[in-house]
PAZAPA-4460 file (N, C-alpha, C; in steps of 0.05 Angstrom, whole numbers, plus 32768, in hexadecimal, padded with zeros to 4 digits):
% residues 137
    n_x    n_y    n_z   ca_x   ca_y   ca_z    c_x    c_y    c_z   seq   type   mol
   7685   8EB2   8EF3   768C   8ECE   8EEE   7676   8EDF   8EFC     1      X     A
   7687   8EF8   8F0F   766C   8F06   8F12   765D   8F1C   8F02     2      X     A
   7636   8F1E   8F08   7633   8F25   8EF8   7645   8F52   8EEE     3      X     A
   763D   8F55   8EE4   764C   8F76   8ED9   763C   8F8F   8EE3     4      X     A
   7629   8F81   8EEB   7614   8F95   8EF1   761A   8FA2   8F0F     5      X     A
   7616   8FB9   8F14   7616   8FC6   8F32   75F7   8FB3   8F3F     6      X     A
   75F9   8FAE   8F59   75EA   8FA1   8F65   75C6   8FB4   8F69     7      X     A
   75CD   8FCC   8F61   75B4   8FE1   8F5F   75B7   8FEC   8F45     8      X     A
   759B   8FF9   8F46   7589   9000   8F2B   7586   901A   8F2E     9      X     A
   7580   902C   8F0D   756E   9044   8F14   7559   9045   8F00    10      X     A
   7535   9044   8F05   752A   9042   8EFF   7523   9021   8EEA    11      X     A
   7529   900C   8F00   7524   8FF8   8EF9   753F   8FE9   8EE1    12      X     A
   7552   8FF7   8EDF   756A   8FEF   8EC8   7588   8FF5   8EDF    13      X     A
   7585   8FD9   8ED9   75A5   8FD7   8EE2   75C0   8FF1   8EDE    14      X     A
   75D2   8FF0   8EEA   75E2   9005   8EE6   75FB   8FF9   8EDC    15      X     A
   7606   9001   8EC6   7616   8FF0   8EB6   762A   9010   8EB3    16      X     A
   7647   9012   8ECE   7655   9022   8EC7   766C   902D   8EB5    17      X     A
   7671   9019   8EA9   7688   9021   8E94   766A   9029   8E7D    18      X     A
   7657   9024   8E7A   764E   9034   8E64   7648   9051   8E6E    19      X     A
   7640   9053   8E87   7637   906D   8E8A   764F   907D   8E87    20      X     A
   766A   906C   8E90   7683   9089   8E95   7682   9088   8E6F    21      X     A
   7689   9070   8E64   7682   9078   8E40   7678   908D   8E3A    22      X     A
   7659   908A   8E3A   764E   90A0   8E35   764F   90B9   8E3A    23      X     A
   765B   90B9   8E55   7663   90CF   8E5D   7679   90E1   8E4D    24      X     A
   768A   90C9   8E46   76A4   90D1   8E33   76A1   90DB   8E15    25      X     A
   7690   90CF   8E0B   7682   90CE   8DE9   7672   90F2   8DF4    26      X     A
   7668   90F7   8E07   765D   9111   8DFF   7675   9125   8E08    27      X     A
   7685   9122   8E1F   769E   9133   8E16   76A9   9132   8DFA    28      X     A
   76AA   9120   8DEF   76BC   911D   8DD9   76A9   9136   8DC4    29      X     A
   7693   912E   8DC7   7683   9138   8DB5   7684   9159   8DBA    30      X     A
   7683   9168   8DD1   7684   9179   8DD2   76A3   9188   8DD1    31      X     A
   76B4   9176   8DD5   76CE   9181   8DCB   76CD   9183   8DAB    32      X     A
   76C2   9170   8DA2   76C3   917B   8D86   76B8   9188   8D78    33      X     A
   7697   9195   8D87   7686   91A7   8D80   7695   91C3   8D86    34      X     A
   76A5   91C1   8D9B   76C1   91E2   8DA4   76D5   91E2   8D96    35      X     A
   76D7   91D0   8D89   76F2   91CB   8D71   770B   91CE   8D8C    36      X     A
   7711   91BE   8D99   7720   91BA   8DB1   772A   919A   8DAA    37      X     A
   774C   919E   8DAE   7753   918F   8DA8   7767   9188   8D87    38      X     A
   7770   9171   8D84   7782   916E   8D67   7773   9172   8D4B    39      X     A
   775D   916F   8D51   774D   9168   8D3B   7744   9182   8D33    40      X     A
   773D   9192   8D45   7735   91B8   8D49   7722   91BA   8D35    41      X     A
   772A   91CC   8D20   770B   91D3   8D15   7710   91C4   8CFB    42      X     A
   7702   91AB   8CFA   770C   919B   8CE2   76F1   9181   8CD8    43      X     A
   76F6   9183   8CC4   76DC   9169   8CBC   76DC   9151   8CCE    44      X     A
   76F7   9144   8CD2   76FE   9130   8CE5   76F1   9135   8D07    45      X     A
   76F6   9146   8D11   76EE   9148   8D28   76CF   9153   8D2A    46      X     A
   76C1   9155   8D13   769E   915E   8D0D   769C   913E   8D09    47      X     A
   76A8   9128   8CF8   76A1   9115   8CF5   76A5   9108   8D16    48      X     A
   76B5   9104   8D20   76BD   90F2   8D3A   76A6   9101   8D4B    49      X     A
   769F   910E   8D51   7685   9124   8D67   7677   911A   8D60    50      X     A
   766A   911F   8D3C   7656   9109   8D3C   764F   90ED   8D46    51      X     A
   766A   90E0   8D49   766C   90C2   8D41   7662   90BC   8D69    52      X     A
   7671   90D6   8D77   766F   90D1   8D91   7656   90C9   8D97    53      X     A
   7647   90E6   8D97   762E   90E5   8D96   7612   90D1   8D95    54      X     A
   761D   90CD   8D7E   7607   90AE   8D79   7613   9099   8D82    55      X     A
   7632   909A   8D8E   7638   907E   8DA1   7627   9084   8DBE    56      X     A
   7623   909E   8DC0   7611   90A0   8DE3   75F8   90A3   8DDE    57      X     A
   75F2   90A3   8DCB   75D1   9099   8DC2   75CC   907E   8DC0    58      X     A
   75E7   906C   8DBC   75DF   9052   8DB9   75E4   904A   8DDB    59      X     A
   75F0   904C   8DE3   75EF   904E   8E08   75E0   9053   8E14    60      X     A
   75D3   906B   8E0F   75BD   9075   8E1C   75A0   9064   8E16    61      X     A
   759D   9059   8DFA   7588   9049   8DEC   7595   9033   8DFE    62      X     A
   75A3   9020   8E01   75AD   9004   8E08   759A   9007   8E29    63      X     A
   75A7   9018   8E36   75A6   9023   8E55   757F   9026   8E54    64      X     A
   7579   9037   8E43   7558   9036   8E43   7543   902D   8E3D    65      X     A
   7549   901A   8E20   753A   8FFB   8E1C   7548   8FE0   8E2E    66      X     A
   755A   8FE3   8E3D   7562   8FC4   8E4A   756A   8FB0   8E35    67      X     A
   757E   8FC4   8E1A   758C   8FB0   8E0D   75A7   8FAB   8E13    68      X     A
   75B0   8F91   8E1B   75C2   8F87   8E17   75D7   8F92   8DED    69      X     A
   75CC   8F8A   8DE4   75D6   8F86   8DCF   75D7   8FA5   8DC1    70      X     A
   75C6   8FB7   8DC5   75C9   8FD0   8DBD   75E7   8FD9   8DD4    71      X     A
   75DF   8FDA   8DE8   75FD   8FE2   8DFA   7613   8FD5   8DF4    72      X     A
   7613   8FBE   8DE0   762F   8FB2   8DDA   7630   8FC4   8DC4    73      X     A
   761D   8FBF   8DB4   7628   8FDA   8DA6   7638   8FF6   8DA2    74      X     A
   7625   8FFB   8DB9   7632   9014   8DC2   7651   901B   8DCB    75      X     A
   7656   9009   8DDC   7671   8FFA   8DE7   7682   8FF5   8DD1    76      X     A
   7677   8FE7   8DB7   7692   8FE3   8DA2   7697   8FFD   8D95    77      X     A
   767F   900B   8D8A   7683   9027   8D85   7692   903D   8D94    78      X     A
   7691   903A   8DAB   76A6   904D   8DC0   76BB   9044   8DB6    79      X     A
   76C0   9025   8DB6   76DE   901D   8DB4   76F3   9029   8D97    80      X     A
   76D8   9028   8D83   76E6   902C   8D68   76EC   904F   8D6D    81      X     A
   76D3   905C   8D7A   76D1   907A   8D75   76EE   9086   8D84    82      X     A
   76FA   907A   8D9B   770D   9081   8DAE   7729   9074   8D9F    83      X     A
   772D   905B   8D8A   773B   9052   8D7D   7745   906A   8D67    84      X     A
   7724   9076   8D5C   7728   908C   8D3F   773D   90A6   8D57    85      X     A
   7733   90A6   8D70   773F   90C2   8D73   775A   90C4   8D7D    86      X     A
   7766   90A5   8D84   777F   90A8   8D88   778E   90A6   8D69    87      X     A
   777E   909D   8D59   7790   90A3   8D39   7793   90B6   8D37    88      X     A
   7776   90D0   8D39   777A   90EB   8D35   7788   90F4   8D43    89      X     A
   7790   90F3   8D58   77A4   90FC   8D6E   77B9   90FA   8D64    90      X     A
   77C1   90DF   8D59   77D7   90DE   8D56   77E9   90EA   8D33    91      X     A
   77CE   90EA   8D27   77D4   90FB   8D09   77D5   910B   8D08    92      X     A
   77CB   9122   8D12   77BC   913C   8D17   77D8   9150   8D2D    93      X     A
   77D9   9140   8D42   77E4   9155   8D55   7806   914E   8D49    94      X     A
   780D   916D   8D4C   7834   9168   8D3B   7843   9152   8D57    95      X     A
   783B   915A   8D71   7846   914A   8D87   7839   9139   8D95    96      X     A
   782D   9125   8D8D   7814   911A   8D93   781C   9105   8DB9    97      X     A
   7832   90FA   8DB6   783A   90F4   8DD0   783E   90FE   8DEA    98      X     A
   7841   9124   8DE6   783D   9137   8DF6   7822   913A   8E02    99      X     A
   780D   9134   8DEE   77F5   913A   8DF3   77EA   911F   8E09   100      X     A
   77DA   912B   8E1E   77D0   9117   8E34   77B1   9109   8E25   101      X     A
   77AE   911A   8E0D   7793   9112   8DFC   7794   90F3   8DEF   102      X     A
   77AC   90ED   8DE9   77AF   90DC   8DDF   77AB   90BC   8DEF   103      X     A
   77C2   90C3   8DFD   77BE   90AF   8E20   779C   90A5   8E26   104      X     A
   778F   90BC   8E27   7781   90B9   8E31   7765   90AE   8E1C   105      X     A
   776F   90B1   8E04   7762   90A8   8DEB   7764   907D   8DF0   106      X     A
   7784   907B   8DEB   7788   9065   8DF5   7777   9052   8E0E   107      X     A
   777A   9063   8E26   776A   9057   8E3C   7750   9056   8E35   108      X     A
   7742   9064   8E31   771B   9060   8E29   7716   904E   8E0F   109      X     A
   7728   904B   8DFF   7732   9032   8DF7   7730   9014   8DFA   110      X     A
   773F   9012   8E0D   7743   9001   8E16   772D   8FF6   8E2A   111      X     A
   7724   900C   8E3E   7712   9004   8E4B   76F4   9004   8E38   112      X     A
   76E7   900D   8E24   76D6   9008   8E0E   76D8   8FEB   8E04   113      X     A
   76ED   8FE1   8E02   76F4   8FC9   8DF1   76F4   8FB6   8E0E   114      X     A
   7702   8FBA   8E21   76FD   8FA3   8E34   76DB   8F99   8E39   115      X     A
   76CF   8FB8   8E40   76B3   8FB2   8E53   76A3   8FAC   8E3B   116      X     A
   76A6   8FB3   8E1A   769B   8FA0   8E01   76A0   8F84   8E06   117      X     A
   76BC   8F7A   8E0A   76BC   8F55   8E0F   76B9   8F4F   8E22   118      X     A
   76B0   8F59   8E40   76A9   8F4C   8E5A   7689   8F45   8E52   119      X     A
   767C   8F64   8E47   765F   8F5E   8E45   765C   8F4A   8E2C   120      X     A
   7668   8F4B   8E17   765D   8F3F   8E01   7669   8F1B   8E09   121      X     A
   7679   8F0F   8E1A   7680   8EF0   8E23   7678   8EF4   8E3C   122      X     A
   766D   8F02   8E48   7657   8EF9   8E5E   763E   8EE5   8E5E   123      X     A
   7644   8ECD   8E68   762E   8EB8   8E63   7616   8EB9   8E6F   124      X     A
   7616   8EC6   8E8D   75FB   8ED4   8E8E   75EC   8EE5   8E82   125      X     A
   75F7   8EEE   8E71   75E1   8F07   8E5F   75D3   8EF5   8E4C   126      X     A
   75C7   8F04   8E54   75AE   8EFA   8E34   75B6   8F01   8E1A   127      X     A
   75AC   8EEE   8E0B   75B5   8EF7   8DEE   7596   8EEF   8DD6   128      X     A
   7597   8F05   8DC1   7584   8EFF   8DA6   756E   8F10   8DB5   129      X     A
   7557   8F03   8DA6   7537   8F14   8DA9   7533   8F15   8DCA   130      X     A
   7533   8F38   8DCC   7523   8F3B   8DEC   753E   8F33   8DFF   131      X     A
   754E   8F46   8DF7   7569   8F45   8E0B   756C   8F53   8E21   132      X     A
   7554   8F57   8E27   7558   8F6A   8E3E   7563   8F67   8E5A   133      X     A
   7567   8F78   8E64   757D   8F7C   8E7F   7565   8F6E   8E9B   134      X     A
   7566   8F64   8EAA   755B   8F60   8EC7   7568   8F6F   8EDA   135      X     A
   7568   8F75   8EEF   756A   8F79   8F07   757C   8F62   8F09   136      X     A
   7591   8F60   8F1E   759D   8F54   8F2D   7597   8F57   8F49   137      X     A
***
């Protein structure tokens, strides 16, 4: 299998892009829910899911800046569940929820969260337990 990693680095740490576009996604999410934008609008649910984003791109951002393997799986299953909660809310929340392209697209980051969690986490090259850190390729 090859390895997952981009063949270059920035500042000595591999570039691992389905987390960066993640993260990238978890702080949209977060700031759609800080604008009350969206099914969830101005509601406990969508203050709770912003939160939840949030600390999933803190665990990305931590994974990406200590050279953990196992914190970025983290991170990765947390996207998966946090993008799972918002197509429920999507789909409870909005009266026409199939109309909405929010949903779709809840589905896809989904999916891709939960794939790039089981490529990295049954990847036999990665390191695993105490001192999992990332190398250079």
């Amino acid at each position: 299998m090859p390895p997952l990693n981009l063949s270059w680095t920035i500042w000595g740490r591999p570039v691992k892009p389905v987390s960066l576009a993640l993260s990238i996604t978890m702080l949209v999410l977060f700031w759609s829910s800080a604008v009350n934008i969206g099914p969830t609008g101005d509601s406990p649910w969508g203050d709770v899911l912003g939160g939840m984003a949030v600390g999933t791109f803190l665990l990305l951002v931590l994974g990406w800046v200590r050279r953990s393997q196992s914190t970025n799986e983290l991170g990765l299953a947390a996207a998966f569940y946090i993008w799972g909660i918002r197509v429920w809310l999507d789909a409870l929340l909005d009266p026409m929820p199939l109309r909405n392209s929010g949903i779709y697209m809840a589905v896809c980051w989904m999916i891709v969260s939960g794939g790039a969690y089981l490529l990295e986490r049954l990847d036999p090259s990665i390191p695993r337990g105490k001192g999992d850190t990332w190398t250079p390729q």
